[in-house]
PAGU-826479 format. One record per residue (C-alpha): x, y, z; residue in one letter; residue number from 1. Coordinates in nm, 2 decimals. Each point is the difference from the previous one (the first is absolute). Layout:
# PAGU-826479
<rec xx="X" yy="Y" zz="Z" rest="A" nr="NUM"/>
...
//
This chain:
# PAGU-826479
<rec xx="-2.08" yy="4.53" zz="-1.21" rest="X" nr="1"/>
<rec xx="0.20" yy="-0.25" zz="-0.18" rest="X" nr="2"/>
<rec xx="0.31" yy="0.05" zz="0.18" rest="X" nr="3"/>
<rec xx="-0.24" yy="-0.11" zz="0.33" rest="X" nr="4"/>
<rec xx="-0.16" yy="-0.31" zz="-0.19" rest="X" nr="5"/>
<rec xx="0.33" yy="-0.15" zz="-0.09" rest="X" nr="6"/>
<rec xx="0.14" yy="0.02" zz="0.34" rest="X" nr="7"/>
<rec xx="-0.28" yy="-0.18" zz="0.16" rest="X" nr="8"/>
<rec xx="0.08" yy="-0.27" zz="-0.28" rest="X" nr="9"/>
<rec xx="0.37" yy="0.04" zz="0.07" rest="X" nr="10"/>
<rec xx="-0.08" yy="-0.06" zz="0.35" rest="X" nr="11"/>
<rec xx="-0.28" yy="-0.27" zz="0.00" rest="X" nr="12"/>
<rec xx="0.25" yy="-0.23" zz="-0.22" rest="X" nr="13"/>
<rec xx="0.27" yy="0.02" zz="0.23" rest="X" nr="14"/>
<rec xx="-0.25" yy="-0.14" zz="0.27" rest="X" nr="15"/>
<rec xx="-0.08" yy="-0.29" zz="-0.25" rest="X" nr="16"/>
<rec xx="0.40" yy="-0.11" zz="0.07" rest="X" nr="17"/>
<rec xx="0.12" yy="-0.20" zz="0.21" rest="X" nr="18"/>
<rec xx="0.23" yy="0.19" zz="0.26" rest="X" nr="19"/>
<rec xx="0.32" yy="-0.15" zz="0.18" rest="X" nr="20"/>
<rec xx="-0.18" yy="-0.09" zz="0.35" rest="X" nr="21"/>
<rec xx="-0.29" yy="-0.18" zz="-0.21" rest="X" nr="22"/>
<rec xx="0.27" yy="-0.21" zz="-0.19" rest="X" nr="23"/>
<rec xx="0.15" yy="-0.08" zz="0.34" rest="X" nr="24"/>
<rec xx="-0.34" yy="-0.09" zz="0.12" rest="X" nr="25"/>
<rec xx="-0.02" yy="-0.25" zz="-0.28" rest="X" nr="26"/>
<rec xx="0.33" yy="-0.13" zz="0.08" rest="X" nr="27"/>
<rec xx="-0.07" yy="-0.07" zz="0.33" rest="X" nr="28"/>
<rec xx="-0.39" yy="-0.15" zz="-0.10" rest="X" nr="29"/>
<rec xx="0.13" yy="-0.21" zz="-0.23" rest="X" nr="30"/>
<rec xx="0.36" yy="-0.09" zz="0.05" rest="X" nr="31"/>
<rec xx="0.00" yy="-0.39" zz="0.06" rest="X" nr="32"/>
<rec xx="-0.21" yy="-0.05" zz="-0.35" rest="X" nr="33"/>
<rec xx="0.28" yy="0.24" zz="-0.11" rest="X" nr="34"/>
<rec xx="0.30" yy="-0.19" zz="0.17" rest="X" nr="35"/>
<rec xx="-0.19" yy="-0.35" zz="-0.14" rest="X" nr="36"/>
<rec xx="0.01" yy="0.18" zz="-0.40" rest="X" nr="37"/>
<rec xx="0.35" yy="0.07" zz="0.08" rest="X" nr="38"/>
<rec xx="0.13" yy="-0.34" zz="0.13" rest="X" nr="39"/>
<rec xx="-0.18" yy="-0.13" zz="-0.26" rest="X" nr="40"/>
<rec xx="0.19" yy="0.16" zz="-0.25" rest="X" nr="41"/>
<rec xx="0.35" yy="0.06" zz="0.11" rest="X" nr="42"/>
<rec xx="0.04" yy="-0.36" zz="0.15" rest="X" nr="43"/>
<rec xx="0.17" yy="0.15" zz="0.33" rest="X" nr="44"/>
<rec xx="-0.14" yy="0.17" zz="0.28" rest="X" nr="45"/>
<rec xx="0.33" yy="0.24" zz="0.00" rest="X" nr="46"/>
<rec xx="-0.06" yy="0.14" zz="-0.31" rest="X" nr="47"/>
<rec xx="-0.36" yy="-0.01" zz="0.04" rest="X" nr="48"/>
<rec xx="0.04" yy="0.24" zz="0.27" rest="X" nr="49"/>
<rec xx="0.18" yy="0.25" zz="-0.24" rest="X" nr="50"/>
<rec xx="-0.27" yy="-0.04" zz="-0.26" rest="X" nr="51"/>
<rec xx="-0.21" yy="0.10" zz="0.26" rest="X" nr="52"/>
<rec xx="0.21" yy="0.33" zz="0.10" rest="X" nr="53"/>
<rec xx="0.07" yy="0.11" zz="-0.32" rest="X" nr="54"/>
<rec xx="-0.33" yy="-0.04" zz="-0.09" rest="X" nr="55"/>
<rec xx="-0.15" yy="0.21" zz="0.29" rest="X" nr="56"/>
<rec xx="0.24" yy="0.27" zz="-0.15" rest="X" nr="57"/>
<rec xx="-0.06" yy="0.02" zz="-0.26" rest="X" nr="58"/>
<rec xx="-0.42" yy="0.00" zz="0.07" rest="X" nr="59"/>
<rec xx="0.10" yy="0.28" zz="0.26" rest="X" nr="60"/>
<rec xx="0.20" yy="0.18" zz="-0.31" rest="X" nr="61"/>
<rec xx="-0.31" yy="-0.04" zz="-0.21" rest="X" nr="62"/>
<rec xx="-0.27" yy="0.28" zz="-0.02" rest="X" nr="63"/>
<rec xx="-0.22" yy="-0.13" zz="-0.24" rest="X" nr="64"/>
<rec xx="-0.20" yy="-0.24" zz="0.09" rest="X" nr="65"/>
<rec xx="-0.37" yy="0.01" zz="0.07" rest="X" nr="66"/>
<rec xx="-0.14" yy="-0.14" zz="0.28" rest="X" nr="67"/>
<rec xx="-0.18" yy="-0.30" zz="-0.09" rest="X" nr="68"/>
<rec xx="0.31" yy="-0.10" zz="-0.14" rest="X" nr="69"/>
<rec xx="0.21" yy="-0.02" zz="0.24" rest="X" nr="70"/>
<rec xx="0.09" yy="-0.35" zz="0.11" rest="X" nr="71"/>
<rec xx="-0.03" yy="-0.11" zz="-0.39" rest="X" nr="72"/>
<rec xx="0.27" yy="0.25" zz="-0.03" rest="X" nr="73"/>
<rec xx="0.22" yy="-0.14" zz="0.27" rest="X" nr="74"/>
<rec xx="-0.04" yy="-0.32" zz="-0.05" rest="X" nr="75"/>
<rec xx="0.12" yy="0.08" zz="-0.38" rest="X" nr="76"/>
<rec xx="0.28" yy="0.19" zz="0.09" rest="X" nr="77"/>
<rec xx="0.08" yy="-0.31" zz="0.25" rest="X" nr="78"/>
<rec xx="0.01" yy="-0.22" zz="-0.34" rest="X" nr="79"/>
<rec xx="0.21" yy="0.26" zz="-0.21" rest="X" nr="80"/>
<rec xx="0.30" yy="0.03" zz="0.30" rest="X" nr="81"/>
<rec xx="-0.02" yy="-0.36" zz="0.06" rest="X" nr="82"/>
<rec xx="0.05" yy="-0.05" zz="-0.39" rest="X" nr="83"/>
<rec xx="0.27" yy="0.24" zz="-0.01" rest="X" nr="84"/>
<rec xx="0.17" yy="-0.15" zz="0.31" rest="X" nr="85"/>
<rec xx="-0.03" yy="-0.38" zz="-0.05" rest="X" nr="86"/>
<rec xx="0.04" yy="-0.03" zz="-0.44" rest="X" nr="87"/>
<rec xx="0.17" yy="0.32" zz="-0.02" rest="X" nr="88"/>
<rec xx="0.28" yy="0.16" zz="0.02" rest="X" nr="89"/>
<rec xx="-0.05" yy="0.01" zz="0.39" rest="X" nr="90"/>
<rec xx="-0.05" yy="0.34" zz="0.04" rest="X" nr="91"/>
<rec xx="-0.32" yy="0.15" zz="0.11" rest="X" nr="92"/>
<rec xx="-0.27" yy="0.18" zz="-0.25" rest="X" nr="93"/>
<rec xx="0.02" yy="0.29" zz="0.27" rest="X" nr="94"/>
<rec xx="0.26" yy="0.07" zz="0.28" rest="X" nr="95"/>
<rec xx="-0.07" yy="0.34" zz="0.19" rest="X" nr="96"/>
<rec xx="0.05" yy="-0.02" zz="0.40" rest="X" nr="97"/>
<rec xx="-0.30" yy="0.13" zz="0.21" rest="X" nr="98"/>
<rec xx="-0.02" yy="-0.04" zz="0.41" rest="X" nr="99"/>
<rec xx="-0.40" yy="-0.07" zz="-0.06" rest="X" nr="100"/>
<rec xx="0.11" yy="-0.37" zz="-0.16" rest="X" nr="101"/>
<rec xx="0.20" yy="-0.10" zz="0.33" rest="X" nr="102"/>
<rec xx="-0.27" yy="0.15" zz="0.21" rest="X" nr="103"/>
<rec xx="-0.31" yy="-0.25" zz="-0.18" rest="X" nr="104"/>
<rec xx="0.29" yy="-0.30" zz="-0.03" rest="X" nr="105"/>
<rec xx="0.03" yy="0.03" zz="0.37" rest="X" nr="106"/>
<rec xx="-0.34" yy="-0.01" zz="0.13" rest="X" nr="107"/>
<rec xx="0.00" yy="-0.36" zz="-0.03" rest="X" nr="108"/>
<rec xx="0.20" yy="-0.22" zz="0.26" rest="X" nr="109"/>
<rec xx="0.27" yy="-0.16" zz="-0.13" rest="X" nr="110"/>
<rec xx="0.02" yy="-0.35" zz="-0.12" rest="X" nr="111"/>
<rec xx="-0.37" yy="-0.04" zz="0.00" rest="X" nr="112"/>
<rec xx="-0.10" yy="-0.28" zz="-0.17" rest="X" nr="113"/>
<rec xx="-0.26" yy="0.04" zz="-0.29" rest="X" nr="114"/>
<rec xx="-0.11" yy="-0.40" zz="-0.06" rest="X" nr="115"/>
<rec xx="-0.22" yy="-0.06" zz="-0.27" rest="X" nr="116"/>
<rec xx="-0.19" yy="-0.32" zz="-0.14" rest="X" nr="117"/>
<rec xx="0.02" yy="-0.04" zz="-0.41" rest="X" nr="118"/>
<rec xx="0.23" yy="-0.17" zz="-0.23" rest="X" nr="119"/>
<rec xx="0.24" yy="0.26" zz="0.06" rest="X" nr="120"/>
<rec xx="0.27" yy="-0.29" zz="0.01" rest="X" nr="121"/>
<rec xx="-0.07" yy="-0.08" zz="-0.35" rest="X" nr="122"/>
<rec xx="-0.01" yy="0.34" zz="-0.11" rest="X" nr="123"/>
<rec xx="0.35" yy="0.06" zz="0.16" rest="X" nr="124"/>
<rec xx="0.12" yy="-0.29" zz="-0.21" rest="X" nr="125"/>
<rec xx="-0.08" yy="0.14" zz="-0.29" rest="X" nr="126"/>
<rec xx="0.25" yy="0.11" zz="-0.27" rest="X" nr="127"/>
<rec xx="0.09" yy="0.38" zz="0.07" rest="X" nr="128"/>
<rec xx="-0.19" yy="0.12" zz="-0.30" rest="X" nr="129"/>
<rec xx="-0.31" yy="-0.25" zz="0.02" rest="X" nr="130"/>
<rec xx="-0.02" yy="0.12" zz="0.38" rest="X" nr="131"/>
<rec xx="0.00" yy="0.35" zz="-0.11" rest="X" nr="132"/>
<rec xx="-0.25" yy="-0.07" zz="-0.32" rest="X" nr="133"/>
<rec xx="-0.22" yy="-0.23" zz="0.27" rest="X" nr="134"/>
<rec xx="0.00" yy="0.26" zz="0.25" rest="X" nr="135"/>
<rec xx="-0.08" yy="0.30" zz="-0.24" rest="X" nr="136"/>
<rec xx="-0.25" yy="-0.12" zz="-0.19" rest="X" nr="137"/>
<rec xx="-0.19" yy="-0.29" zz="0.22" rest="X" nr="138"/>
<rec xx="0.04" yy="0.14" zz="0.37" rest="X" nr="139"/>
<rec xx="0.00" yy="0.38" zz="-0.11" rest="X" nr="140"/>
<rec xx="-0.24" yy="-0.05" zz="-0.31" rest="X" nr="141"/>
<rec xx="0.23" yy="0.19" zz="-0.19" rest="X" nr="142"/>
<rec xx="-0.08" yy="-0.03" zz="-0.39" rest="X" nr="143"/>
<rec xx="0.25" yy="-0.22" zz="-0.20" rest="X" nr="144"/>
<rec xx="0.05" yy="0.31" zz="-0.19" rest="X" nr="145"/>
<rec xx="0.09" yy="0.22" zz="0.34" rest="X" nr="146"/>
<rec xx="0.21" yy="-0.24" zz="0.07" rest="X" nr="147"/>
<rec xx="0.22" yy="-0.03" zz="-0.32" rest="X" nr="148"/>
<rec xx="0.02" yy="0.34" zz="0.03" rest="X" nr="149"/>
<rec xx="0.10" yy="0.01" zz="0.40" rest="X" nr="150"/>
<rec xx="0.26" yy="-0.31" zz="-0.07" rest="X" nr="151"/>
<rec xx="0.10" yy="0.13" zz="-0.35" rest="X" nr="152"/>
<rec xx="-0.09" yy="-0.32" zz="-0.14" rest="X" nr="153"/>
<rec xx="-0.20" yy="-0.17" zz="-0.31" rest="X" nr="154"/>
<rec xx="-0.35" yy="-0.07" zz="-0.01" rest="X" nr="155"/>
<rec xx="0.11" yy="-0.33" zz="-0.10" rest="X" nr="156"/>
<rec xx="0.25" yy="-0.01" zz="0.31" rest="X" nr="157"/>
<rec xx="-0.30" yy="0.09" zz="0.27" rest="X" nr="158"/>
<rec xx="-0.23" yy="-0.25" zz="-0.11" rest="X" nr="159"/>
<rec xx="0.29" yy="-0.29" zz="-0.04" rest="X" nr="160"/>
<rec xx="0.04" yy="0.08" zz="0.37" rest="X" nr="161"/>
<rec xx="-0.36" yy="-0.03" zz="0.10" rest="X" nr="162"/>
<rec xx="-0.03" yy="-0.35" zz="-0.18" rest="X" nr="163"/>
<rec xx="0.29" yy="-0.13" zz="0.16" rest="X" nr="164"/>
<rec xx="-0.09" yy="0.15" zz="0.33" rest="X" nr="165"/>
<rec xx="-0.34" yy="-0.12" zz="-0.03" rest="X" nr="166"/>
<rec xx="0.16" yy="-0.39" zz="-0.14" rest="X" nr="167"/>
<rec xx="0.23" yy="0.00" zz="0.33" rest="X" nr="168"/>
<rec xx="-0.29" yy="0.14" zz="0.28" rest="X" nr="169"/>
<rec xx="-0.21" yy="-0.34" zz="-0.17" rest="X" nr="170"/>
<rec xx="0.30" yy="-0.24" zz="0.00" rest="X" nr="171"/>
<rec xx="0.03" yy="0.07" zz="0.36" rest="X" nr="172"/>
<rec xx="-0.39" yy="-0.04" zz="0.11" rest="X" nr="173"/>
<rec xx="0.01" yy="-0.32" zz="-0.19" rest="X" nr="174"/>
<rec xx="0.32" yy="-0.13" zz="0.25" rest="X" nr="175"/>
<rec xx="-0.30" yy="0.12" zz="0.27" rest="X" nr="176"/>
<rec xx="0.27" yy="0.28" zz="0.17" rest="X" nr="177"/>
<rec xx="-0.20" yy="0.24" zz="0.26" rest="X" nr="178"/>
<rec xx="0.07" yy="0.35" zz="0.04" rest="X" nr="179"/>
<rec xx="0.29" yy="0.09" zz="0.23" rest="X" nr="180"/>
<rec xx="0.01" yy="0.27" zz="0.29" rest="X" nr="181"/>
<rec xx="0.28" yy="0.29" zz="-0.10" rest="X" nr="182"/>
<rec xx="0.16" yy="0.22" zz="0.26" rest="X" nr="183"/>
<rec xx="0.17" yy="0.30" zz="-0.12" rest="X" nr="184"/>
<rec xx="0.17" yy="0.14" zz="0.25" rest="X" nr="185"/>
//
């Protein structure tokens, strides 16, 4: 009788996972606030597009995630290979070649244009670091401590960013600047 209970539990987990088609599902739902985390970060629509594939790996690698969790889990794993590729070493967190990423990259026409309104200019201008710190912790709601871990940073670093990321987003309302339309391409 055991034996029996702990494969229904062995089998009702699995179902609380995320499976590959789901993750590709979520891809495809959500990949322009995806490719917008990514510019953000990496500064360059080229190598946000490789944060973007490696990331989709490695999510359709991954076997262990729950459900609910999902997206939060992309969108992490987004940040981590963006990290790795941008202030790195350059190499990706995850490298594993899989004919399911080119099938989701290509559902999408080329060269569409994702435009969005914000102060994406500003954040753009940003210092590498201070971008990353901005982005992590004010965009993504990441805690300052998530993020010194993520960037391999001090405390102290993380919030030095925020002030001065904070001091330069004010300086520039004060000259009256308005938000600028970005195309990635």
């Amino acid at each position: 009788m055991n034996r029996i209970r702990w494969r229904r539990r062995v089998a009702d987990e699995r179902d609380e996972y995320v499976n590959k088609e789901e993750f590709v599902g979520v891809f495809e739902s959500e990949q322009v606030g995806l490719q917008r985390l990514a510019l953000l970060l990496t500064a360059s629509s080229d190598t946000a597009t490789r944060c973007l594939s490696l990331a989709l790996q490695q999510c359709l690698a991954t076997s262990f995630v729950f459900r609910g969790w999902a997206l939060s889990w992309m969108r992490r794993v987004v940040i981590r290979n963006a990290i790795s590729l941008v202030m790195g070493s350059g190499q990706p967190l995850f490298v594993k070649a899989n004919g399911d990423v080119e099938k989701a990259l290509t559902t999408y026409p080329e060269g569409e244009l994702l435009v969005f309104v914000a102060n994406v200019q500003r954040i753009l201008g940003f210092s590498q670091f201070d971008r990353f710190v901005f982005v992590i912790c004010v965009l993504e709601r990441y805690s300052v401590h998530d993020c010194a871990v993520l960037l391999g940073r001090s405390l102290r670093d993380i919030n030095n960013a925020l002030q001065r990321t904070s001091r330069q987003l004010e300086d520039l309302d004060d000259l009256g600047n308005r938000p600028l339309q970005v195309a990635m391409p």
